[in-house]
One Martini backbone bead per residue (centre of mass of N, CA, C, O) as a GRO file, in nm:
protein
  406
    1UNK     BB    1  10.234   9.867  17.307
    2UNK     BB    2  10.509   9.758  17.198
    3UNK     BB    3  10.810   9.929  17.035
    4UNK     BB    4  10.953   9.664  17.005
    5UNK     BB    5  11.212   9.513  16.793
    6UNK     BB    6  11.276   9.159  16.718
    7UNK     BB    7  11.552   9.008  16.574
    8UNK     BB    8  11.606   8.691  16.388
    9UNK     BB    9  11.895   8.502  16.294
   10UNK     BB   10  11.783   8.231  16.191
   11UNK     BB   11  11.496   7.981  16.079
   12UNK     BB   12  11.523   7.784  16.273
   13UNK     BB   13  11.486   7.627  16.572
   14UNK     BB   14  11.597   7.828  16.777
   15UNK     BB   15  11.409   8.052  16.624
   16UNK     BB   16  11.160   7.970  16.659
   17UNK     BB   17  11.137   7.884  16.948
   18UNK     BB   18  11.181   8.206  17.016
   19UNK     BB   19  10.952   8.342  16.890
   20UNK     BB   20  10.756   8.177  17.031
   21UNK     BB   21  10.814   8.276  17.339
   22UNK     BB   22  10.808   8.566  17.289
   23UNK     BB   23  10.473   8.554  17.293
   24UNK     BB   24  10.407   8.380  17.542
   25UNK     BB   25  10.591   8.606  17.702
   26UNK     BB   26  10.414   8.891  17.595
   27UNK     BB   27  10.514   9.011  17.362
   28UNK     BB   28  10.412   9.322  17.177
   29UNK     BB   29  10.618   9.313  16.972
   30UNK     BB   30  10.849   9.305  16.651
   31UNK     BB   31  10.853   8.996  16.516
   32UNK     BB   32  11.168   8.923  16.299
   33UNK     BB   33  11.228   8.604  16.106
   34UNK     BB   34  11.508   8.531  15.943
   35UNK     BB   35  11.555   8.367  15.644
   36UNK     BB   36  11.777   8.167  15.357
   37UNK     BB   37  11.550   7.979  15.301
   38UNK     BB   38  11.265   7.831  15.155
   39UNK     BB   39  11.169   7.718  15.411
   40UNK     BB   40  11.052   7.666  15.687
   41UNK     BB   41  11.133   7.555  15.979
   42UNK     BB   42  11.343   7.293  16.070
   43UNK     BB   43  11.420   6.969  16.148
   44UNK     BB   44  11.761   6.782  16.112
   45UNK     BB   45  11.784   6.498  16.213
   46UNK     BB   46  11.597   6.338  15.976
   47UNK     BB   47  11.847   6.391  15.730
   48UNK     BB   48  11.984   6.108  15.861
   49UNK     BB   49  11.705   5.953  15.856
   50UNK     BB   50  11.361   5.935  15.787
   51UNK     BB   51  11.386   6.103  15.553
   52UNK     BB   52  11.585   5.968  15.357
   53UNK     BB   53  11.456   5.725  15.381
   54UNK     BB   54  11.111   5.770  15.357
   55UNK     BB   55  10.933   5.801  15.636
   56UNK     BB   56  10.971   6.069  15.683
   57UNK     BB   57  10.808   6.363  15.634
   58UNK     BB   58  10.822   6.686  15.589
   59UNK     BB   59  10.558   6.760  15.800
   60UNK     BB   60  10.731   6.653  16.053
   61UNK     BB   61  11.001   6.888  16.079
   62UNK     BB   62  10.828   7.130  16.142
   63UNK     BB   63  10.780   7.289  16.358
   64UNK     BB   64  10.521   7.475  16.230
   65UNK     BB   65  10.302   7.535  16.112
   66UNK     BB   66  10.237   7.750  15.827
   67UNK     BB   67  10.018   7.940  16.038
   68UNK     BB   68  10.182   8.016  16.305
   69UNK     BB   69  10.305   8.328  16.214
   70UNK     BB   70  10.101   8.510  16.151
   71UNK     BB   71   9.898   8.441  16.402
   72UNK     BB   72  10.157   8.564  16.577
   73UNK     BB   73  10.301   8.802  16.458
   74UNK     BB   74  10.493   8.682  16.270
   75UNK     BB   75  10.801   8.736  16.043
   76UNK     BB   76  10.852   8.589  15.822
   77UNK     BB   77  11.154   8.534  15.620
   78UNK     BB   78  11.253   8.426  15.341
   79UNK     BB   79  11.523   8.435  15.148
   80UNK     BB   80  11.676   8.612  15.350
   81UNK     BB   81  11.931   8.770  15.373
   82UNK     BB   82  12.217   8.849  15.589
   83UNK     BB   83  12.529   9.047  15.555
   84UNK     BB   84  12.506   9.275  15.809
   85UNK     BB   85  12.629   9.401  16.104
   86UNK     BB   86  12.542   9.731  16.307
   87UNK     BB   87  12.545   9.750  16.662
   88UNK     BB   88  12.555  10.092  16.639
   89UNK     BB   89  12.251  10.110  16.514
   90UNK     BB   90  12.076   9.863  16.534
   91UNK     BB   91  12.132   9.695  16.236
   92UNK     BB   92  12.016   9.505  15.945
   93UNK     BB   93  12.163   9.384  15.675
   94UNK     BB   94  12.041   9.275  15.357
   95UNK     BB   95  11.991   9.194  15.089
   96UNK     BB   96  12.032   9.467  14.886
   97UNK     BB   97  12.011   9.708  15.129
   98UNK     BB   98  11.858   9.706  15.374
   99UNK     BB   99  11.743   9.775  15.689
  100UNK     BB  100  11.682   9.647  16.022
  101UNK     BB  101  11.591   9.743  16.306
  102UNK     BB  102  11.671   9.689  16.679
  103UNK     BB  103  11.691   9.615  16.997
  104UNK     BB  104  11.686   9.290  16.949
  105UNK     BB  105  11.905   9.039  16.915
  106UNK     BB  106  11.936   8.723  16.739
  107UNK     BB  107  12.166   8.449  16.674
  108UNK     BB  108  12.060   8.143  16.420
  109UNK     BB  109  12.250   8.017  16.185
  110UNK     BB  110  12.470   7.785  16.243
  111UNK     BB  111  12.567   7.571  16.072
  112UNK     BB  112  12.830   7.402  15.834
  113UNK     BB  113  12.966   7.229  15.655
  114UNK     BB  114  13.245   7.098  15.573
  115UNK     BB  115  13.483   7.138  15.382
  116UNK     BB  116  13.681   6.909  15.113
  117UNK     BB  117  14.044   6.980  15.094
  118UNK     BB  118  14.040   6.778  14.818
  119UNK     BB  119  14.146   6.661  14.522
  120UNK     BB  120  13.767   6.637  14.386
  121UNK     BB  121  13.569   6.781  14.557
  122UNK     BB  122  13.401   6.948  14.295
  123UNK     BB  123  13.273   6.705  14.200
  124UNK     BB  124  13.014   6.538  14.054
  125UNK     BB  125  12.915   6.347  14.344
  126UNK     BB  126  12.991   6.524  14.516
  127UNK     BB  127  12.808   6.559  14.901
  128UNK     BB  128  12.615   6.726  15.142
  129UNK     BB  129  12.451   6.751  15.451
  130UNK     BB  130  12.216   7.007  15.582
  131UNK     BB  131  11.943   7.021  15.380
  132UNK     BB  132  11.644   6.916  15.274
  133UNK     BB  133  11.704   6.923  14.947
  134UNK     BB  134  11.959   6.732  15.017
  135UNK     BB  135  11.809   6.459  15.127
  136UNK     BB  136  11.618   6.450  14.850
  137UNK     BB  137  11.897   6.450  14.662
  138UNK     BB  138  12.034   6.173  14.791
  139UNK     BB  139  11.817   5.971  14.763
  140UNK     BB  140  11.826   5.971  14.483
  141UNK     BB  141  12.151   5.883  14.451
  142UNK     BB  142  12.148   5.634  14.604
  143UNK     BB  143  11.933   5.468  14.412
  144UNK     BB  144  12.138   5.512  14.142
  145UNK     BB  145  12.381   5.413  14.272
  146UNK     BB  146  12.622   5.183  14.299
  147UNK     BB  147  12.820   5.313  14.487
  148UNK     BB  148  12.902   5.423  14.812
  149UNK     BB  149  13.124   5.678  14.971
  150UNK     BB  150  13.186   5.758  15.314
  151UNK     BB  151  13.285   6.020  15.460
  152UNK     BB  152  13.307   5.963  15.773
  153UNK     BB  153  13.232   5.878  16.135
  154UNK     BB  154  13.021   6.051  16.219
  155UNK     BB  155  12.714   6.090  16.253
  156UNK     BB  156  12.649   6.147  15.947
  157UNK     BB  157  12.806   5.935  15.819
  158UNK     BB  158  12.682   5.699  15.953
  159UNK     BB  159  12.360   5.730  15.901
  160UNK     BB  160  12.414   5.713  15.606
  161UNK     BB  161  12.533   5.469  15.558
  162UNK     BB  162  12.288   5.336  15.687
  163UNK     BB  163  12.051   5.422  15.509
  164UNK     BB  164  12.208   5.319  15.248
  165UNK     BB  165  12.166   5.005  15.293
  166UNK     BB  166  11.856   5.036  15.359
  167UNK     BB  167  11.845   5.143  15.029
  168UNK     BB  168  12.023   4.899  14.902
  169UNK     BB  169  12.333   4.988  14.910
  170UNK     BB  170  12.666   4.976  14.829
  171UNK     BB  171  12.885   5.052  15.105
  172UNK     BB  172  13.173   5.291  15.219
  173UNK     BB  173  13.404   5.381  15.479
  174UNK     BB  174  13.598   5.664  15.553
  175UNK     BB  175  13.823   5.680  15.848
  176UNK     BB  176  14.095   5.789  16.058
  177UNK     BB  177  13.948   5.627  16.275
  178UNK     BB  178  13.919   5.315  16.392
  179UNK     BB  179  13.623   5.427  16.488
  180UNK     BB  180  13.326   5.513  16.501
  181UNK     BB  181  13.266   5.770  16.698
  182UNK     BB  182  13.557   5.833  16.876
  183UNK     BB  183  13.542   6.148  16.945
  184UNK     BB  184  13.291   6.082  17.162
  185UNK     BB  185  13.315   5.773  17.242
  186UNK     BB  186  13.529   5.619  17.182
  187UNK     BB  187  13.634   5.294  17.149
  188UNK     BB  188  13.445   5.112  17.321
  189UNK     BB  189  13.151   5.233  17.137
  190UNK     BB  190  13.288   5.249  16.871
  191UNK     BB  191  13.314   4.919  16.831
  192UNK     BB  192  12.985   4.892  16.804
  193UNK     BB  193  13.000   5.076  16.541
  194UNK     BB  194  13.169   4.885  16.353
  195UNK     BB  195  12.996   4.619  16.374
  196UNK     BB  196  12.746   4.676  16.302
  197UNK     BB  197  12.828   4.801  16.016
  198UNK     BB  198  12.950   4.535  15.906
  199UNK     BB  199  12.719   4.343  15.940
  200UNK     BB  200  12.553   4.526  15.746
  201UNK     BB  201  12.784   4.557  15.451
  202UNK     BB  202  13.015   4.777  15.546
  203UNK     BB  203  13.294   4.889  15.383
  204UNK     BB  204  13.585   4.945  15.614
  205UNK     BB  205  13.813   5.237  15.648
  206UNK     BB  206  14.026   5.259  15.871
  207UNK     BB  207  14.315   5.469  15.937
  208UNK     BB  208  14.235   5.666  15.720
  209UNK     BB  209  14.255   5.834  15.442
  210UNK     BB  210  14.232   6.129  15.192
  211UNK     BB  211  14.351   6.222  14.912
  212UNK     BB  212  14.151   6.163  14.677
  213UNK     BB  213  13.927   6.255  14.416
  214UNK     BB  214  13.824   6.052  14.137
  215UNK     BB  215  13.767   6.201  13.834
  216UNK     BB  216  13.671   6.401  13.534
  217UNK     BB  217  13.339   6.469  13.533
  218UNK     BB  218  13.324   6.244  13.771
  219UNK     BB  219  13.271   6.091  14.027
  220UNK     BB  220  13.486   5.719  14.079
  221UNK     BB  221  13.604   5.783  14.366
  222UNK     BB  222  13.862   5.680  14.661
  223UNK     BB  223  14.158   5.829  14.758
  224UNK     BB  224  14.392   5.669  14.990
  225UNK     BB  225  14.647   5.693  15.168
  226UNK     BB  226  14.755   5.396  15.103
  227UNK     BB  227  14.641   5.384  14.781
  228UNK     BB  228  14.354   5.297  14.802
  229UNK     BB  229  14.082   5.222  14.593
  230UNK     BB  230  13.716   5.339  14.617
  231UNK     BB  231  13.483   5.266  14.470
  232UNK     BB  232  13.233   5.573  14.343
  233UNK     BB  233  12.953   5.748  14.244
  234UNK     BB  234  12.918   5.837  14.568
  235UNK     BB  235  13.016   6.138  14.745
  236UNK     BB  236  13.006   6.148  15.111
  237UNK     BB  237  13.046   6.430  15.309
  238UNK     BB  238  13.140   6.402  15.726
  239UNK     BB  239  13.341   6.638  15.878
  240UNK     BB  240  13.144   6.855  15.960
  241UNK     BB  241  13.116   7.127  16.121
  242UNK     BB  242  13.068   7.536  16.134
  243UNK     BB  243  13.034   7.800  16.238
  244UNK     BB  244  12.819   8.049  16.177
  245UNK     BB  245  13.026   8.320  16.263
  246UNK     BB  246  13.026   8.610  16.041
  247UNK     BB  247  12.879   8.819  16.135
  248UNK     BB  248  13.000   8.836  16.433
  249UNK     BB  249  13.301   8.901  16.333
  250UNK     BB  250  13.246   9.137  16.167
  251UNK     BB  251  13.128   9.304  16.411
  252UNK     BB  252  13.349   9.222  16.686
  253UNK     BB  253  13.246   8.993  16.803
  254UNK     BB  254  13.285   8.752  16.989
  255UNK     BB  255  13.516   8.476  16.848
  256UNK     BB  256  13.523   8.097  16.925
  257UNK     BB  257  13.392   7.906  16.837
  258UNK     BB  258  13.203   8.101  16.797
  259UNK     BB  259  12.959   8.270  16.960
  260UNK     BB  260  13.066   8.454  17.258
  261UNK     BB  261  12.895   8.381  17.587
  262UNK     BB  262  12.691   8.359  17.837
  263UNK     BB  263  12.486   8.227  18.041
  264UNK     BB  264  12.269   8.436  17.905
  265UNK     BB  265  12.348   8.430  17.585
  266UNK     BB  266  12.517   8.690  17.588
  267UNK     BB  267  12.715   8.873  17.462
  268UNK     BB  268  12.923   9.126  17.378
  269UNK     BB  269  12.710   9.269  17.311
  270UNK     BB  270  12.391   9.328  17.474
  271UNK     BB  271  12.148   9.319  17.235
  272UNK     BB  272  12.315   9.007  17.171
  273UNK     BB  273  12.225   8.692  17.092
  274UNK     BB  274  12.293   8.355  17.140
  275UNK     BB  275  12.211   7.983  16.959
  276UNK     BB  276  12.337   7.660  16.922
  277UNK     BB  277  12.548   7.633  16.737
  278UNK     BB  278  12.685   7.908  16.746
  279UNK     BB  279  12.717   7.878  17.044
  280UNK     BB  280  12.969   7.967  17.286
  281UNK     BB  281  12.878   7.883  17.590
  282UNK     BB  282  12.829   7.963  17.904
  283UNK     BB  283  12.849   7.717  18.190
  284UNK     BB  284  12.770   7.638  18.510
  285UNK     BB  285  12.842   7.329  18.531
  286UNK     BB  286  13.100   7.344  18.374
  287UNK     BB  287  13.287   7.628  18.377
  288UNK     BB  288  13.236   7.674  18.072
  289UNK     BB  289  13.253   7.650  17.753
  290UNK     BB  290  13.016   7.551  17.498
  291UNK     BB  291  12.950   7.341  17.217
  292UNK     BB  292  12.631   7.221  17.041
  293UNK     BB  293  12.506   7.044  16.766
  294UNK     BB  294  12.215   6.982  16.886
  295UNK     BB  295  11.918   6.979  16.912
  296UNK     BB  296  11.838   7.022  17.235
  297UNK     BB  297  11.971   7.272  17.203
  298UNK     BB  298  11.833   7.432  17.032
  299UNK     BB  299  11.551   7.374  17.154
  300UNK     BB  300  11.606   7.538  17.425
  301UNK     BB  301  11.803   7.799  17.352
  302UNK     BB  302  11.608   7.973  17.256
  303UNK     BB  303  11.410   8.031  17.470
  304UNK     BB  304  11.633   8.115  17.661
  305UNK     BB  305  11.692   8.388  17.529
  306UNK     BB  306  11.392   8.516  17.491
  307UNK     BB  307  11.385   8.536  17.825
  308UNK     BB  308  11.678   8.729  17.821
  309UNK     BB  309  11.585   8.966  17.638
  310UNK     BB  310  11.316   9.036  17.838
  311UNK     BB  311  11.519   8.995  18.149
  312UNK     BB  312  11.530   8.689  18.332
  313UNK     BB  313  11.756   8.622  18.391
  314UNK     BB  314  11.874   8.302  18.286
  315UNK     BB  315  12.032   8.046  18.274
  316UNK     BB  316  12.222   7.818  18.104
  317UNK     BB  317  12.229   7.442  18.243
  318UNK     BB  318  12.191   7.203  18.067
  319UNK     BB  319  12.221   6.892  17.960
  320UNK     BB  320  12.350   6.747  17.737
  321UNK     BB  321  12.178   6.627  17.436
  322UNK     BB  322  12.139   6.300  17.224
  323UNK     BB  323  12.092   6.084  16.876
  324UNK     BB  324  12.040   5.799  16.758
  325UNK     BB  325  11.959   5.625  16.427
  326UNK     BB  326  12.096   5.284  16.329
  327UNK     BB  327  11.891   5.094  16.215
  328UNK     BB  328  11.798   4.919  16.514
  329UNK     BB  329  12.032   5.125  16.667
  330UNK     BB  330  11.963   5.303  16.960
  331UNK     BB  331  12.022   5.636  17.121
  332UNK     BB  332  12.097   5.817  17.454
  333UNK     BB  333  12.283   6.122  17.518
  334UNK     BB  334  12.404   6.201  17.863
  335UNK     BB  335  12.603   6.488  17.856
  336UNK     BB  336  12.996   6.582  17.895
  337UNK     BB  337  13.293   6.422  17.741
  338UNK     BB  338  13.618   6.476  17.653
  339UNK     BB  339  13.699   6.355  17.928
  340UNK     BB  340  13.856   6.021  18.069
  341UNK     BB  341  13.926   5.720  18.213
  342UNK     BB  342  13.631   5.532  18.213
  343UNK     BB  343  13.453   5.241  18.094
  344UNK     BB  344  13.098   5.150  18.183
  345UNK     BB  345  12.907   4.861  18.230
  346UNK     BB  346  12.584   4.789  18.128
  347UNK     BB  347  12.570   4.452  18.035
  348UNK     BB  348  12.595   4.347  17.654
  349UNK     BB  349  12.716   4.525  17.407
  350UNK     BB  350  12.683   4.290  17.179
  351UNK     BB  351  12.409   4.301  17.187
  352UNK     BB  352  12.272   4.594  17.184
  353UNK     BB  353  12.196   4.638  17.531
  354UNK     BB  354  12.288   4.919  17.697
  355UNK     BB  355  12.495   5.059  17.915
  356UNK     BB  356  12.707   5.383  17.939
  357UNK     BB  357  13.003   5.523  18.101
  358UNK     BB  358  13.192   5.806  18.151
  359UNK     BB  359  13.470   5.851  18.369
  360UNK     BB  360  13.600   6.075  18.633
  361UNK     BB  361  13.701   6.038  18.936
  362UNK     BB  362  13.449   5.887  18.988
  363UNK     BB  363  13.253   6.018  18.781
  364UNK     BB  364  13.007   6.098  18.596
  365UNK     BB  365  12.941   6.255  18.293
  366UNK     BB  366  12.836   6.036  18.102
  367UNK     BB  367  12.561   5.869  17.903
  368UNK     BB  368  12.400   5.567  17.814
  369UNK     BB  369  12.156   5.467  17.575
  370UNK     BB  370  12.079   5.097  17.448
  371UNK     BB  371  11.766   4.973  17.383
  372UNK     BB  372  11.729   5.125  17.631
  373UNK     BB  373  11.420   5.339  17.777
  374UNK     BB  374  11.425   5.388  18.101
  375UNK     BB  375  11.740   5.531  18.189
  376UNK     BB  376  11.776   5.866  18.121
  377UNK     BB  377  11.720   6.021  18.390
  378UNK     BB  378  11.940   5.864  18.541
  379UNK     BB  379  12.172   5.942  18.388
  380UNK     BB  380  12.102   6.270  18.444
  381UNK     BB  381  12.120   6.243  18.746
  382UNK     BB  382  12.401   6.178  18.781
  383UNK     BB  383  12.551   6.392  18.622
  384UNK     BB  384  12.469   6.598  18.817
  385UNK     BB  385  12.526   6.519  19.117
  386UNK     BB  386  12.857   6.434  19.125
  387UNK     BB  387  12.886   6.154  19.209
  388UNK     BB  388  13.047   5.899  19.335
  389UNK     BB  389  13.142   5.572  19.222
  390UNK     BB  390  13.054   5.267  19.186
  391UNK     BB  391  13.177   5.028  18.953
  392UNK     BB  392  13.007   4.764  19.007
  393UNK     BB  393  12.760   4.908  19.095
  394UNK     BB  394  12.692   5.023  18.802
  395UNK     BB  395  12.727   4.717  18.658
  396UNK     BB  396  12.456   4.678  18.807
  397UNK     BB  397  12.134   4.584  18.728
  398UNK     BB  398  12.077   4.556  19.041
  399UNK     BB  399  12.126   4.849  19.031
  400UNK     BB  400  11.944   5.167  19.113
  401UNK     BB  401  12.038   5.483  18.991
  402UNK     BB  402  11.963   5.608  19.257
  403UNK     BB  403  12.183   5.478  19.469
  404UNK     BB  404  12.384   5.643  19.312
  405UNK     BB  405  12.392   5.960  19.446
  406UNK     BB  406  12.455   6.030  19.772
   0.00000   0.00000   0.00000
């Protein structure tokens, strides 16, 4: 049996995953997944979708059934804090001051809300949702809110005002971008979500900021940079995530927007693996480092550092993968598009039943499934083969994307 202990910090779906990975590839050595929530891992995207609404309950959220971690002979620790890492004795320090030696560290902390730095926003009734107990006390101030007042237009955003509408609020979203989901998805298609949104009676602010936060007690609405009150009661800020990489900058390891790794998500430690949101990867497909704050990355990359923590040398170069559903508009994409020269249609957008390519150099870096349930796999094969394609090609539903793969 070994005697090598396994610690893993952030009981994320990353760090459960990769606990369960480490027993699955026969590792019998101590394997101790601590968490600072007091629920056991969970997965987030549905905190913003179905749980929400209150149509998906708590125990479809958790990664592994309650008795799972002891079964498995991992040591779950909620409620537990890590304070400090301390690289050169190999050991993790806990809030209290205990310290626990490890072998092999994985990093999977994941990300936090951004802070909203405008007067007022620290009033009572402005919140933010990333952790399952923010989700289950926002459904009840949606509930109860006059009117909900949505800032930013980014997944969390737009997911949250749609939900606020299926729950009957009133809701106004405000947003610097022409667009909803414009920095990912570009005009076009954030364009989709603009009308969307609007067809189902958000109040949209675009194209402005935030000056404050109005209110004396509690907030009572938003004012924004042009001068216009958004009157509301409950005001929910989506201005994105940071890497929670603190513990990983104190202790010295290589930290530029998370904590960078190599391709087998080894840190700057040579025994410290990073992981999810936290993790700046070298990507070998794409030959640089990316950061990618979705479920499939976490779903993914924990098990890949678990088996290259056990030493299997193995790249982490999956094709980032994410989802949204908005009302009753679902879609998938699939690929990494930062830049672009153009954006092609199979369908139309309008129908809201259609596929986007977004290309660069006539090849296919990213595509999108919306409403279409058949074509995710091609549109990842697309994006992997790196084939130069024709755009009125792409652009028929009469060419089946195997045709185009060069």
């Amino acid at each position: 049996m070994s005697t090598q202990t396994f610690v893993i910090v952030g009981a994320s779906l990353a760090g459960a995953k990769a606990a369960e990975t480490l027993r699955e590839e026969g590792f019998d050595g101590r394997v101790v997944l601590l968490g600072e929530e007091t629920e056991r891992p969970y997965e987030r995207p549905e905190l913003s979708k179905g749980f929400l609404l209150g149509t998906k309950p708590a125990d479809k959220l958790y990664v592994h059934a309650a008795d799972f971690y002891a079964g498995h002979d991992i040591e779950l620790r909620t409620s537990t804090a890590v304070t400090a890492l301390d690289p050169g004795a190999h050991e993790v320090v806990l809030d209290g001051g205990e310290r626990l030696g490890y072998d092999r560290l994985l990093l999977a902390t994941g990300a936090s809300s951004r802070r909203f730095p405008v007067a007022g926003a620290d009033l009572p009734g402005v919140v933010y949702l990333r952790r399952m107990g923010e989700s289950d006390d926002l459904r009840t101030a949606i509930q109860g809110a006059s009117r909900v007042v949505v800032v930013g237009a980014g997944w969390i955003g737009s997911e949250v005002a749609a939900c606020a509408r299926m729950l009957g609020a009133e809701v106004s979203m405000i947003a610097p971008e022409a667009v909803p989901l414009e920095r990912v998805l570009g005009p076009e298609v954030g364009a989709v979500y603009r009308d969307l949104h609007a067809d189902k009676g958000v109040d949209l602010h675009l194209s402005t900021g935030v000056d404050r936060i109005e209110g004396t007690d509690a907030a009572t609405g938003v004012r924004t940079s042009d001068g216009t009150l958004v009157e509301g009661d409950l005001v929910v800020v989506g201005i994105g995530a940071a890497p929670r990489d603190e513990l990983a900058r104190a202790a010295g390891l290589e930290v530029d927007n998370g904590v960078l790794t190599d391709e087998h998500l080894r840190t700057s430690e040579p025994d410290i693996y990073a992981a999810g949101d936290v993790a700046n990867a070298m990507h070998p497909f794409y030959g640089k480092r990316i950061r990618v704050e979705h479920w499939a990355n976490a779903l993914n990359q924990g098990p890949a550092a678990a088996r290259n923590m056990l030493g299997a040398g193995t790249a982490y170069s999956r094709v980032p993968y994410f989802y949204s559903d908005q009302y009753d508009f679902g879609m998938e994409y699939n690929g990494y598009a930062t830049e672009w020269d153009r954006v092609v249609f199979r369908g139309d957008p309008a129908s809201r039943e259609f596929l986007a390519f977004w290309l660069r150099d006539g090849q296919v870096v990213a595509g999108l499934n919306a409403n279409v349930w058949d074509q995710a796999d091609g549109i990842k094969a697309l994006v992997r083969s790196g084939a130069r394609v024709d755009a009125d090609r792409l652009a028929d539903p009469a060419v089946d994307l195997g045709e185009l793969l060069g």
